[in-house]
C-alpha positions as CSV (number, residue, x, y, z in Angstrom):
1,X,-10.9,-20.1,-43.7
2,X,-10.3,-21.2,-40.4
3,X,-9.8,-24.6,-39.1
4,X,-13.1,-24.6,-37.4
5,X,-15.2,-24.7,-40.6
6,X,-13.4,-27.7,-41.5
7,X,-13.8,-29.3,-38.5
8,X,-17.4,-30.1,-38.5
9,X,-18.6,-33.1,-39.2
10,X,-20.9,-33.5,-42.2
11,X,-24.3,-32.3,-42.4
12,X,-27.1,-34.8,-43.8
13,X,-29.6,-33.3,-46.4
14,X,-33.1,-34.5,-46.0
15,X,-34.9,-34.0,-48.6
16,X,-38.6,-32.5,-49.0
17,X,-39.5,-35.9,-49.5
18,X,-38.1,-37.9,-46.6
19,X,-40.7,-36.0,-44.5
20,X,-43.4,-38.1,-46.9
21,X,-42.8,-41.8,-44.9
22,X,-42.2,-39.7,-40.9
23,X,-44.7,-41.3,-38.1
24,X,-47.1,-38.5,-38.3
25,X,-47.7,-38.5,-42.0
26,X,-48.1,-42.4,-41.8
27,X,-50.5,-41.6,-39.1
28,X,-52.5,-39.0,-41.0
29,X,-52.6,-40.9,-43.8
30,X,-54.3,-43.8,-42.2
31,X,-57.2,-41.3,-40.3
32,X,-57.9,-39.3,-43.3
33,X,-58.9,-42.4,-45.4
34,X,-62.0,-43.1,-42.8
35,X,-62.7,-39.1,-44.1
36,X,-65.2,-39.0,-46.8
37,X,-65.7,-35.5,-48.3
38,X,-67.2,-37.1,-51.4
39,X,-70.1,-34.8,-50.4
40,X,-68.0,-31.5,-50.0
41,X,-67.4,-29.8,-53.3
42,X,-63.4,-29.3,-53.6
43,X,-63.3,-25.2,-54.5
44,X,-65.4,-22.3,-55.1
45,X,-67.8,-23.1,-58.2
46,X,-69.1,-19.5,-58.3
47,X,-67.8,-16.4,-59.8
48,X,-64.5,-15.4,-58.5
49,X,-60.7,-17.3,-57.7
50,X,-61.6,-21.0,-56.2
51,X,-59.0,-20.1,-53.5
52,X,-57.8,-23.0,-51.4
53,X,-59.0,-26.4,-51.3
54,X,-62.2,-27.2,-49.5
55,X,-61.1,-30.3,-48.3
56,X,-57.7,-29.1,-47.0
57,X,-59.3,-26.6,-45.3
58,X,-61.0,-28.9,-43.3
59,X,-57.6,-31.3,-42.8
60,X,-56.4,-28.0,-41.4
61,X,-58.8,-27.5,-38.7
62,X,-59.0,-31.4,-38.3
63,X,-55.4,-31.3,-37.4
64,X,-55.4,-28.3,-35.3
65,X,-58.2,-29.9,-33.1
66,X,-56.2,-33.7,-33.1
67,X,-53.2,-31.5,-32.8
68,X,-54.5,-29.6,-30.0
69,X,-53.1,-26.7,-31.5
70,X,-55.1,-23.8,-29.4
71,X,-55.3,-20.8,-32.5
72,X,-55.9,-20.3,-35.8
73,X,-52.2,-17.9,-36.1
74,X,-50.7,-20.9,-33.7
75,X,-52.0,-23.2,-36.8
76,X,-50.3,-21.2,-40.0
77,X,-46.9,-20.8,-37.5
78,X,-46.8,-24.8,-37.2
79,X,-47.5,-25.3,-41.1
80,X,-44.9,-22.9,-41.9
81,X,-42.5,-24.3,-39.5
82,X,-43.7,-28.1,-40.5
83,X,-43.6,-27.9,-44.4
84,X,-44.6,-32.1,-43.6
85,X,-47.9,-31.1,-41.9
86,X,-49.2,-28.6,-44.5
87,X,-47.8,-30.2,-47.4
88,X,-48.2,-34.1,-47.3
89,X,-51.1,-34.4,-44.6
90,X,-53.2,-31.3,-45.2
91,X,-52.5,-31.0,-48.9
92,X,-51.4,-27.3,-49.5
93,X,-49.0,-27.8,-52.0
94,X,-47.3,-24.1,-52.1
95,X,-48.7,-21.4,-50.3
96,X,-50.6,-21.4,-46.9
97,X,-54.0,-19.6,-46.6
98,X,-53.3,-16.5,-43.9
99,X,-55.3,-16.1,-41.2
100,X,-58.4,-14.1,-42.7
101,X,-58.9,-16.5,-45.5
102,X,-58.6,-19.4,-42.5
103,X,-62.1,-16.8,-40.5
104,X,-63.5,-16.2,-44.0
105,X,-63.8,-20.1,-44.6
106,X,-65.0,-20.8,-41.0
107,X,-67.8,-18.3,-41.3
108,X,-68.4,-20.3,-44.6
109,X,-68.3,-23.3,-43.7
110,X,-70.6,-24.9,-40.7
111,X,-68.0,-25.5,-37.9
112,X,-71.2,-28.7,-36.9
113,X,-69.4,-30.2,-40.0
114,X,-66.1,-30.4,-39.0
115,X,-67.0,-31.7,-35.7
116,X,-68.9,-34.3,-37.3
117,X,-66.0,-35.2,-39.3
118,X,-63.8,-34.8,-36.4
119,X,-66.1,-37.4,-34.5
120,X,-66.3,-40.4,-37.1
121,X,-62.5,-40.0,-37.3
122,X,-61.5,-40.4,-33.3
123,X,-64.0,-43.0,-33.5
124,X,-62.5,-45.2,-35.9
125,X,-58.8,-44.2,-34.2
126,X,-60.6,-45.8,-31.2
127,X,-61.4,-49.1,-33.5
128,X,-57.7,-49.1,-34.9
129,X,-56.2,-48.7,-31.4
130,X,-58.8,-52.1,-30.3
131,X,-60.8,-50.2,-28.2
132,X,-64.6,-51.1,-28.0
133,X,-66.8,-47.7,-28.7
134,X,-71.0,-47.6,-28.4
């Protein structure tokens, strides 16, 4: 070995779970408790694999508008990049949906929804930060 591995000062391992209590998750956290999707049924109940969550699905899109993250393969880069993002905000606990499955659920799903949604949460960000809304 040389005396330039030894050299180095010690690394710090963060662990999966330190990413749990960062700013952003603490942020999320707080706007996706004003969400109610008690309405939205969670998976598929037809014939066939339920695939991904319903609900973190739209956390996905709801983040890549807040984000202002421009695409949908812009989006699965960050969560792959940010295991924090997809796995403690949005709630996809292994595996990322790819970018068909992310078209196939916006055909699905009415994008009016998630702009709906999108709407009551800036609004209540606007409460939170004291700002008087209409």
């Amino acid at each position: 070995m040389n005396k330039f591995f030894f050299d180095q000062p010690e690394l710090h391992l963060i662990s999966d779970k330190d990413f749990a209590y960062t700013p952003i998750v603490k942020k999320y956290e707080i706007l996706f408790q004003y969400l109610d999707l008690s309405h939205i049924k969670t998976h598929n109940q037809g014939v066939g694999c339920s695939g991904y969550s319903t609900h973190s699905m739209i956390k996905a899109f709801i983040v890549k508008t807040l984000e202002r993250i421009p695409s949908i393969p812009e989006l699965i880069w960050r969560l792959q990049n940010e295991p924090y993002l997809s796995k403690y905000i949005i709630g996809f606990k292994t595996t990322i949906p790819n970018e068909s499955q992310f078209y196939r659920f916006l055909k699905k799903f009415h994008t009016a929804k998630i702009e709906h949604l999108i709407a009551k949460i800036n609004k209540h960000t606007l409460k939170l930060l004291g700002k008087n809304i209409n």
